[in-house]
C-alpha positions as CSV (number, residue, x, y, z in Angstrom):
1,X,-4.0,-32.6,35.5
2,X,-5.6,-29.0,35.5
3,X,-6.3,-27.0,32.4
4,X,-5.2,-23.7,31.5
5,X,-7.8,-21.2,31.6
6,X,-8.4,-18.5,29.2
7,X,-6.3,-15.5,29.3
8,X,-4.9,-12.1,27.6
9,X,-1.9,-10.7,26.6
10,X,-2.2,-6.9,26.5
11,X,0.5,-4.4,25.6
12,X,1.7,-1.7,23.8
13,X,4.0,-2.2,20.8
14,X,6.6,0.3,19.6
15,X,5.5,0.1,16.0
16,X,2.2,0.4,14.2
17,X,1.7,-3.2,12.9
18,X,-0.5,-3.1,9.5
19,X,-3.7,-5.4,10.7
20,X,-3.0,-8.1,7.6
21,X,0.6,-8.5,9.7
22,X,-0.8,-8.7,12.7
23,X,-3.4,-11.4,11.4
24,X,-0.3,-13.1,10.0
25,X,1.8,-13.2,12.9
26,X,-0.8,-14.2,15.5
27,X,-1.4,-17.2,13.3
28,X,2.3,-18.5,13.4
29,X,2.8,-17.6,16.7
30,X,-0.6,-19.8,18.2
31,X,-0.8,-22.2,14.9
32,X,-3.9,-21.9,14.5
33,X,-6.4,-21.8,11.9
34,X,-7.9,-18.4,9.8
35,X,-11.0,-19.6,11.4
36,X,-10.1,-19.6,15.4
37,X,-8.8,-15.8,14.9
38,X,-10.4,-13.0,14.7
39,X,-8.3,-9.0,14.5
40,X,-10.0,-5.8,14.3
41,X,-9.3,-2.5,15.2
42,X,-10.8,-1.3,18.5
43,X,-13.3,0.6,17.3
44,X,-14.7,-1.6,14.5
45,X,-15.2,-4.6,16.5
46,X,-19.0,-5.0,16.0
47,X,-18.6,-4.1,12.6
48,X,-16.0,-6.8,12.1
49,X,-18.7,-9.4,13.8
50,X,-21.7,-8.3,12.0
51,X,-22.9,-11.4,10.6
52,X,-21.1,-14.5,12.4
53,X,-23.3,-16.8,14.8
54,X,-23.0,-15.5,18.4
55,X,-22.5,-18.8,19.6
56,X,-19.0,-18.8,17.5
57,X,-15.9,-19.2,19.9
58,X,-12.6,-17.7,18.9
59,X,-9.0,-19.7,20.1
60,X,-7.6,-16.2,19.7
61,X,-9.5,-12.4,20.1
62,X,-7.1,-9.5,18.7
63,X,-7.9,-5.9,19.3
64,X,-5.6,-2.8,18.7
65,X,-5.6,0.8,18.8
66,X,-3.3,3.3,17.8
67,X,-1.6,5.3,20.3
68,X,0.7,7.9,21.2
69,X,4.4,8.7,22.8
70,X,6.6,6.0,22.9
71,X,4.8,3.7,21.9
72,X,2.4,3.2,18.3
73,X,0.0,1.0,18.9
74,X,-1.8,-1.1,21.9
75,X,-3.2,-4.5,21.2
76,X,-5.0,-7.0,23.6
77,X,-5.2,-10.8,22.9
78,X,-7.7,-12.7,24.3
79,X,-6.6,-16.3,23.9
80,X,-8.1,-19.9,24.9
81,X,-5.4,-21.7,27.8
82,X,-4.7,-24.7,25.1
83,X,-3.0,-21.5,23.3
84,X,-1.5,-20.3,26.2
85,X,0.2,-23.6,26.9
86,X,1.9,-23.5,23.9
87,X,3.2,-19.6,24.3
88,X,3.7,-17.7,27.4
89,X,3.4,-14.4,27.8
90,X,7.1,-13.6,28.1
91,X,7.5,-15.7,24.7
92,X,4.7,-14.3,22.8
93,X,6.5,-10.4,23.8
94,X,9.8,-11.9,22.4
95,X,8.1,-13.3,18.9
96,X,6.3,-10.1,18.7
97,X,9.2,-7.5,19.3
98,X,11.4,-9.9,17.0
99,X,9.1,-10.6,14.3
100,X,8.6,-7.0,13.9
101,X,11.3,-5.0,15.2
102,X,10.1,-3.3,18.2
103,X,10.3,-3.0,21.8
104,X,6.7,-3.8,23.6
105,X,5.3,-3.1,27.3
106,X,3.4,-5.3,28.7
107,X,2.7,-6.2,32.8
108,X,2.7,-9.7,34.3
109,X,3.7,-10.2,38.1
110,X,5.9,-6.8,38.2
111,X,4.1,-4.7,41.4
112,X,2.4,-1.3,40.9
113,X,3.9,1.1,38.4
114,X,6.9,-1.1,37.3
115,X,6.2,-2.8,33.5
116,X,8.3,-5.5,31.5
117,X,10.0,-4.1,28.5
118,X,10.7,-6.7,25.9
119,X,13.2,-5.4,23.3
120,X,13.6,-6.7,20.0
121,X,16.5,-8.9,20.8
122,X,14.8,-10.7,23.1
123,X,16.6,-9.4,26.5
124,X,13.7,-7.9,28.9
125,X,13.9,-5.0,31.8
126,X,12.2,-3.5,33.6
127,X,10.5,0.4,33.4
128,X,8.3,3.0,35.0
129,X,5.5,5.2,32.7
130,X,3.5,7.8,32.7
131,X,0.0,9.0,30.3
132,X,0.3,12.3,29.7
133,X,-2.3,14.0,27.3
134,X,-3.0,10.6,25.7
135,X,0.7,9.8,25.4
136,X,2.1,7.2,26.6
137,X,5.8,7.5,28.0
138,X,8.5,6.0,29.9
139,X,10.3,7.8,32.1
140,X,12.7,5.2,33.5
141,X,14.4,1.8,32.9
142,X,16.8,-0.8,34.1
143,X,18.9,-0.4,31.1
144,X,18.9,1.7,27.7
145,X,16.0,1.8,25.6
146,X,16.9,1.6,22.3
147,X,15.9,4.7,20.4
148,X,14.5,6.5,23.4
149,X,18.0,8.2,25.3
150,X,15.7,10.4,27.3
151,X,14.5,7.8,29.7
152,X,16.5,7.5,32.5
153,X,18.6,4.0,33.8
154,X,17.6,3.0,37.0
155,X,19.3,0.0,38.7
156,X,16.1,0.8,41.7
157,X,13.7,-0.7,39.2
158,X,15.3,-3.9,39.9
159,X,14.5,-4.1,43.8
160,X,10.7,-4.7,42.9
161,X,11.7,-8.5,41.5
C-alpha cells in the first residue's frame, strides 16, 4: 500500500473568516489536535513561530490573506497525506463553504484558466477569473453565482472536463 504524500489546499473564500474560526474549523474538519495546527495571517508567520523548536512538524499549516473583488480572503493549507486521506480537496471546499456560508475557488485537475467553484450548498461549477488591480474577479460560470449576477453563464466552461 502507498502512502499519501503531503499536500495543500489553496483557495479563495467569499467571506473573511475571523482566524479563531478558521482555527476552529480546521480542527473539526482534520480532527486533530491544538498542537498539530498552526494559523496565522500571511504576513505574521514568523512572528507566530518565534519561539517553537524548528524541528516541530505541523499535521496541518494555515495561512490567509485578505483580498479583494469577489472574493474576501485567500488561505493555503498545507496538510500531512494521513489528513488528506481522511478529506479530499473537493470535501474539504464543501465543509468550508458550508460551515461558513460562502462560495470558494479553488483549482484541482480543471486545465488553464478554468477554476472549481464550490457553493455553499455543496453543488460545484466551473468558472473563468481575472486579477485586475489586486482584485480578484470572475467573469464567467457554468451556472449562477449566488450574489454575483454580473458574471456571465457559460455552458462552454463545461467542455474543458
Amino acid at each position: 500500500m502507498t502512502e499519501t504524500g503531503a499536500t495543500g489546499y489553496d483557495g479563495l473564500l467569499s467571506r473573511l473568516v475571523p482566524e479563531i474560526e478558521l482555527r476552529t474549523f480546521l480542527l473539526d474538519c482534520f480532527q486533530i489536535s491544538e498542537h498539530e495546527l498552526f494559523v496565522s495571517h500571511e504576513d505574521r508567520v514568523a512572528e507566530g513561530l518565534r519561539g517553537i523548536p524548528q524541528e516541530v512538524v505541523f499535521a496541518a499549516f494555515c495561512t490567509y490573506q485578505q483580498v479583494s473583488g469577489h472574493f474576501a480572503m485567500s488561505l493555503s493549507v498545507g496538510i500531512e497525506g494521513r489528513l488528506a486521506d481522511r478529506v479530499g480537496r473537493r470535501e474539504f471546499a464543501e465543509r468550508i463553504t458550508a460551515r461558513f456560508d460562502a462560495y470558494m475557488l479553488y483549482g484541482d485537475t480543471e486545465p488553464p484558466g478554468v477554476w472549481t467553484v464550490t457553493l455553499a450548498d455543496g453543488t460545484h461549477q466551473l468558472a473563468a477569473m481575472d486579477e485586475e488591480d489586486d482584485r480578484i474577479l470572475l467573469y464567467s460560470a457554468t451556472a449562477p453565482v449566488p450574489g454575483l449576477p454580473e458574471v456571465r453563464v457559460s455552458e462552454e466552461l463545461w467542455q474543458w472536463r
